[in-house]
Steps between C-alpha positions, in 0.01 A plus 500: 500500500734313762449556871702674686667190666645379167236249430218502197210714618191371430372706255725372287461136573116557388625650182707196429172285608314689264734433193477142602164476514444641140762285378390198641126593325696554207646164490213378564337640190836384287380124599139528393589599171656184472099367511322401205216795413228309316364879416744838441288679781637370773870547401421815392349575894851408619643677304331854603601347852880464396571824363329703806716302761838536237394910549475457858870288537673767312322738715596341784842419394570845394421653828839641650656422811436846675121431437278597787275334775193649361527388174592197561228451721281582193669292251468237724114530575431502132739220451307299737144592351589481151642107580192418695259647225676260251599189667128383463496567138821324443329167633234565309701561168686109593184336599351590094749294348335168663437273299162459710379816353241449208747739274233447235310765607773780560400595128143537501510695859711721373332568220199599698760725747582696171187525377357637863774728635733554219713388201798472695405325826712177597313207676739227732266225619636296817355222713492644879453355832196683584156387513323689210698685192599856591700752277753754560370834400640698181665759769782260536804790535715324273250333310233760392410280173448189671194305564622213780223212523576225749268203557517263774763218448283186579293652185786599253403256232105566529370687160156510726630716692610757207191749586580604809814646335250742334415662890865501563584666123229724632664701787772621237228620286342677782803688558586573173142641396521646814145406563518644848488804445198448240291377777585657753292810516229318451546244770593825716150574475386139559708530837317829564176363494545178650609684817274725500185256448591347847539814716490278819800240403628799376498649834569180702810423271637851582472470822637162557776496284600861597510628131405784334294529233787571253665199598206312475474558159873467421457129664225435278637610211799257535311238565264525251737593211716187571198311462377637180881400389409159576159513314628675209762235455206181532289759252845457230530101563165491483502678131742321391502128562071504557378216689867350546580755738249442684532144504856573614406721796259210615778230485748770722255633727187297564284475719607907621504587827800549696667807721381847355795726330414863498632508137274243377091490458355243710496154305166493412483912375781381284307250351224670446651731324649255271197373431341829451777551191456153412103602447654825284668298271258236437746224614333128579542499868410134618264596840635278735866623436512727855232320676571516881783750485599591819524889583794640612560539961535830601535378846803696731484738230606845648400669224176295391209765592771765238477218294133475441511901391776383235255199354222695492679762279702190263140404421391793374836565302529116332292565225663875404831248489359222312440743233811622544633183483361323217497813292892542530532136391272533209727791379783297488288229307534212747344234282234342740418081458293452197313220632520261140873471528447407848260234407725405221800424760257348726441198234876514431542422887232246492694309199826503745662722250623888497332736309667631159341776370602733780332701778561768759672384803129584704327242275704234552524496869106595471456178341770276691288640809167368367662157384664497890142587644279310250700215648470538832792689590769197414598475826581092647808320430320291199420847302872627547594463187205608348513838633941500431330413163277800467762729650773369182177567238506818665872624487510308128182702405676831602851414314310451186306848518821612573672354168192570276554887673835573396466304151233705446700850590779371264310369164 
């Protein structure tokens, strides 16, 4: 691998690069080790992340000097993917040992990750500079167990906020139930007759948009199945935490609106069909909670007349995946809020102290939500530590379900 004028050719100089690189990742990794894991998950993450690049050193390392250009082309491309895939994730992995994070509630998440997808799924909660909590699917390469949760920093220590973990829990259990592919034939049909009930958009989409009929439908069907992704995982938030979530997707979100995504339902169809599954399960849905939300712009939309085709057939599919839905979470026995011990940590709130009889993780952000709201939403400077009051009842409240919990398992 030397040129022929006697100097390093530069295949091999991006061999050498490579090495470094995965070295310098590795070293990396060495120093977060040093960090305090308030939970075994995340360690355990990094781990799965050290051994795979200690594989790929000693592959590299082992490669001998007669190697060719072609494979190190290869090694290299893969080198370079495999450090961008898990870069990210390393960040991520650091930023859930802050001491920001509310690391009370790693245990009863992950309870509800086991219970949902399986027995041996691992949760690692981080605060995240993004606007609204997101998660990192369970198709992670080198983390196929893994449920990653991130919630926006400026939020880390808000238990209010717990329920929209449940939508974010939710796209894992969408891809490990592979609930896709359960609704998919029928919301092929949906597609089919939404199209076909509007023969002249039909033919005026066609024709502007220069598609064919296949590809019509193809671009329907991805729109409209990343939507139902997005529904499906409000329908599990929704189950799980009842009214909290959706007092939680009001806080985030209100009043709607906003720019259009193609892999969203408009604001107010998402609503709606919140409410709709609020209706299902009987939850106490105060009226005004979504009064004046805003629906979603489709303006400068290329793709907003394909769009409508793709709503049309989400509508018709929702309910087929509520069933879906709440009937998959009833299997694995996701205890809904019993509305007593609600009530009962509702007067513990009002009495300034935390309740000690112990309660599902839903019912006590369910009732910090109604304490926040039956106060007016705590909001000016005089009612600051009020609500940093309600949000300590709160953490204490979960700590001591927790204890009573695992006393319980061991007497």
């Amino acid at each position: 691998m030397s040129s022929t004028n006697g100097a390093t050719s530069a295949t091999k100089l991006r061999l050498a690069s490579a090495r470094r690189r995965v070295r310098t990742f590795l070293d990396q990794i060495s120093q977060l080790e040093a960090s305090d894991f308030p939970h075994a998950d995340g360690r355990e993450a990094l781990e799965y992340i050290k051994q795979h690049f200690l594989i790929r050193q000693n592959t590299l390392d082992s490669l001998p000097a007669s190697v060719s250009e072609e494979v190190v082309r290869e090694v290299c491309t893969n080198t370079t993917a495999a450090l961008a895939r898990n870069t990210d994730v390393l960040g991520f992995i650091l930023r859930s040992t802050n001491v920001r994070n509310a690391f009370e509630l790693h245990f009863p998440l992950k309870r509800l990750v086991e219970q949902v997808i399986s027995p041996k799924a691992r949760l690692v909660m981080s605060s995240e500079w993004n606007f609204v909590p997101f998660t990192y699917p369970m198709n992670l390469y080198l983390l196929p167990e893994f449920v990653l949760v991130g919630g926006p920093a400026p939020e880390s220590g808000n238990v209010l906020i717990v329920p929209l973990a449940g939508h974010e829990i939710g796209h894992s259990a969408w891809s490990a139930h592979e609930i896709k592919d359960l609704i998919q034939g029928e919301l092929t049909n949906a597609i089919d007759e939404a199209i076909a009930a509007n023969p002249s958009d039909r033919d005026r989409v066609l024709k502007e948009l220069t598609l064919g009929i296949d590809h019509l439908q193809n671009t329907c069907m991805f729109m409209a199945i990343r939507q139902l992704e997005e529904v499906f995982c409000d329908l599990f938030g929704l189950f799980v935490f009842g009214e909290s979530y959706l007092f939680a997707y009001e806080y985030f979100l209100a009043p709607g609106g906003g720019i259009r995504a193609t892999g969203y339902p408009s604001a107010t169809d998402r609503v709606q069909y919140l409410l709709d599954a609020a209706a299902v399960l009987k939850l106490r849905v105060d009226p005004d909670l979504f009064a004046g939300w805003q629906p979603s712009n489709n303006r400068n939309n290329p793709h907003a007349d394909v769009l409508a085709f793709a709503d049309v057939a989400v509508a018709r599919t929702v309910p087929s995946l509520r069933m879906l839905a709440f009937d998959l979470l009833k299997k694995k026995k996701v205890q809904r809020n019993r509305p007593k011990v609600v009530q009962r940590i509702m007067d513990a709130f009002n009495g300034h102290i935390p309740d000690g009889e112990g309660a599902s993780l839903a019912e006590i952000t369910t009732a910090g939500w109604r304490y926040l709201r039956g106060r007016g939403g705590l909001s000016s400077a005089e009612e600051r530590l009020e609500h940093d009051m309600l949000n300590e009842l709160m953490l204490k409240s979960i700590e001591v379900s927790e204890f009573r919990l695992r006393v319980s398992a061991n007497a």
